[in-house]
C-alpha positions in Angstrom: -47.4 110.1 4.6 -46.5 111.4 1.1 -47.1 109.4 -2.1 -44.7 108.7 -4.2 -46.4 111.2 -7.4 -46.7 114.1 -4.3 -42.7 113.3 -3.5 -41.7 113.2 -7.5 -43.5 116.8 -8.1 -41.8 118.3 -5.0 -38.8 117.0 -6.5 -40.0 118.6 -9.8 -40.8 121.8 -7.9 -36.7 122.1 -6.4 -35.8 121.2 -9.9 -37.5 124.5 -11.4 -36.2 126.2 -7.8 -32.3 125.7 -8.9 -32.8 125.5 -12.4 -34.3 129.3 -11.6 -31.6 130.3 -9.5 -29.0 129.3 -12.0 -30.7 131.9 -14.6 -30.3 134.2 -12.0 -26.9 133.6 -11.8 -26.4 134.0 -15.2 -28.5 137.1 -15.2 -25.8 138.2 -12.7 -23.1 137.3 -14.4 -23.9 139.3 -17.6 -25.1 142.4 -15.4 -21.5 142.5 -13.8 -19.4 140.8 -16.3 -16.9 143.2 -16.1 -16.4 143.6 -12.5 -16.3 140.0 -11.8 -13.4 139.3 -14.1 -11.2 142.0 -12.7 -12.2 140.8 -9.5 -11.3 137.3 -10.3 -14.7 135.8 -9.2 -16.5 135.4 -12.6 -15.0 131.8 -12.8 -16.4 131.4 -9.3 -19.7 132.3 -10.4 -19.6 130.5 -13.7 -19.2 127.3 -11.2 -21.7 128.3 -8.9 -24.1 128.4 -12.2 -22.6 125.0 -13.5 -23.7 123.3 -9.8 -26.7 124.9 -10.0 -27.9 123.3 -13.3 -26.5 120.1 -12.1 -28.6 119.4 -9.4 -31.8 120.8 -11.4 -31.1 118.2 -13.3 -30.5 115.8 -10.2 -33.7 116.5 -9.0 -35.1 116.0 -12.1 -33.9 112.7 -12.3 -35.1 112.0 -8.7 -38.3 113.1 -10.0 -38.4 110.8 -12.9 -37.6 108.0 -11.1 -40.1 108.4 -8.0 -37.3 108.2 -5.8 -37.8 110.4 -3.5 -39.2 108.8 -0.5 -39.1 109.3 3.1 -38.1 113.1 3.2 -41.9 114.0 4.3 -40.8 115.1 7.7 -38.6 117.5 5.7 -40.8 119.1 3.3 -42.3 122.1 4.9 -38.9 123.1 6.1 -37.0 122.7 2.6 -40.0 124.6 1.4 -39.2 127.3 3.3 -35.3 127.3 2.5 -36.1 127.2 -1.4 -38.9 130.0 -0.9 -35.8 132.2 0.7 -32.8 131.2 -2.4 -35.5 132.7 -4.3 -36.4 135.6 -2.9 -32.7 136.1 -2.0 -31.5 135.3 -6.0 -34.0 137.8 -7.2 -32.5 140.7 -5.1 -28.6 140.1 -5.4 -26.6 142.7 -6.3 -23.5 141.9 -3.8 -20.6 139.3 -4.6 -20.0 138.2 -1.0 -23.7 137.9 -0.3 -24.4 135.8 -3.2 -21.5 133.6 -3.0 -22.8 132.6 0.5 -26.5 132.1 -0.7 -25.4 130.1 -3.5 -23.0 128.4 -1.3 -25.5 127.2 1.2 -27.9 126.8 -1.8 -25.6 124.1 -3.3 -24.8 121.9 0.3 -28.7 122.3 1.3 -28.7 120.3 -2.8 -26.2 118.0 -1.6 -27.8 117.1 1.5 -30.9 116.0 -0.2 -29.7 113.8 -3.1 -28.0 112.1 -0.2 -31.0 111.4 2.0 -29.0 113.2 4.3 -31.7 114.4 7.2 -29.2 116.1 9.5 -27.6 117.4 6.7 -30.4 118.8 6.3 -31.6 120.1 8.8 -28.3 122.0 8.6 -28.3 123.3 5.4 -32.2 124.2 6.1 -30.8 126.9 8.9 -27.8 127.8 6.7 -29.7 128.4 3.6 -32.2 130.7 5.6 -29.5 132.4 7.4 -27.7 133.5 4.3 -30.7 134.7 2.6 -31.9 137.1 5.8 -27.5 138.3 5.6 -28.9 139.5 2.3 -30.9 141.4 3.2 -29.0 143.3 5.6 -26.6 145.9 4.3 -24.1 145.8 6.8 -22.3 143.5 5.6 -19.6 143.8 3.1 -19.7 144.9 -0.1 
């Protein structure tokens, strides 16, 4: 069973995960700037940056406060989930792709401030199943 310092520094450790993938999303934001307001998604991305640096600083919190207790059944998985938002963020480059990562990205969040284990669960297989779509260039552009 985890401790409560082990559960506070993986808290820590999905604080840096979203607060990274927000700077990724701003990254992204200035690299397409242009497109994405004649697109009419730069406000959509703006938000997706907002939530992203929200629950960094959730999990910060969390981590502050030691809260984070009973989720060691879900580590290894939400391990793997944040391992793939990272390597996904690092390699976006297509508006519909990323909106889904960061999507999933943001309920996975959700899920966890909530104690949520189903939720989850859930957002564990959606998280992973938008990163491998980015991967694949089939889909739209």
């Amino acid at each position: 069973m985890a401790s409560d310092i082990s559960n506070a520094q993986f808290a820590t450790q999905l604080a840096k995960i979203y607060s990274d993938a927000a700077d990724q999303v701003d990254a992204f934001i200035d690299a397409n700037h242009d497109s994405l307001q004649q697109s009419e998604d730069l406000s959509t991305f703006e938000g997706f940056e907002q939530q992203l640096t929200h629950y960094s600083e959730q999990f910060t919190d969390l981590s502050n406060n030691m809260l984070f207790t009973g989720a060691e059944d879900c580590f290894g998985q939400l391990s793997d989930a944040t391992a793939s938002i990272q390597q996904a963020l690092v390699h976006i480059k297509d508006v519909n792709k990323t909106i889904n990562i960061v999507a999933a990205s943001l309920t996975l969040a959700e899920n966890i401030l909530e104690f949520d284990v189903k939720g989850i669960a859930t957002s564990i297989v959606g998280v992973i199943n938008a990163a491998k779509a980015q991967g694949d260039d089939t889909g739209n552009h």
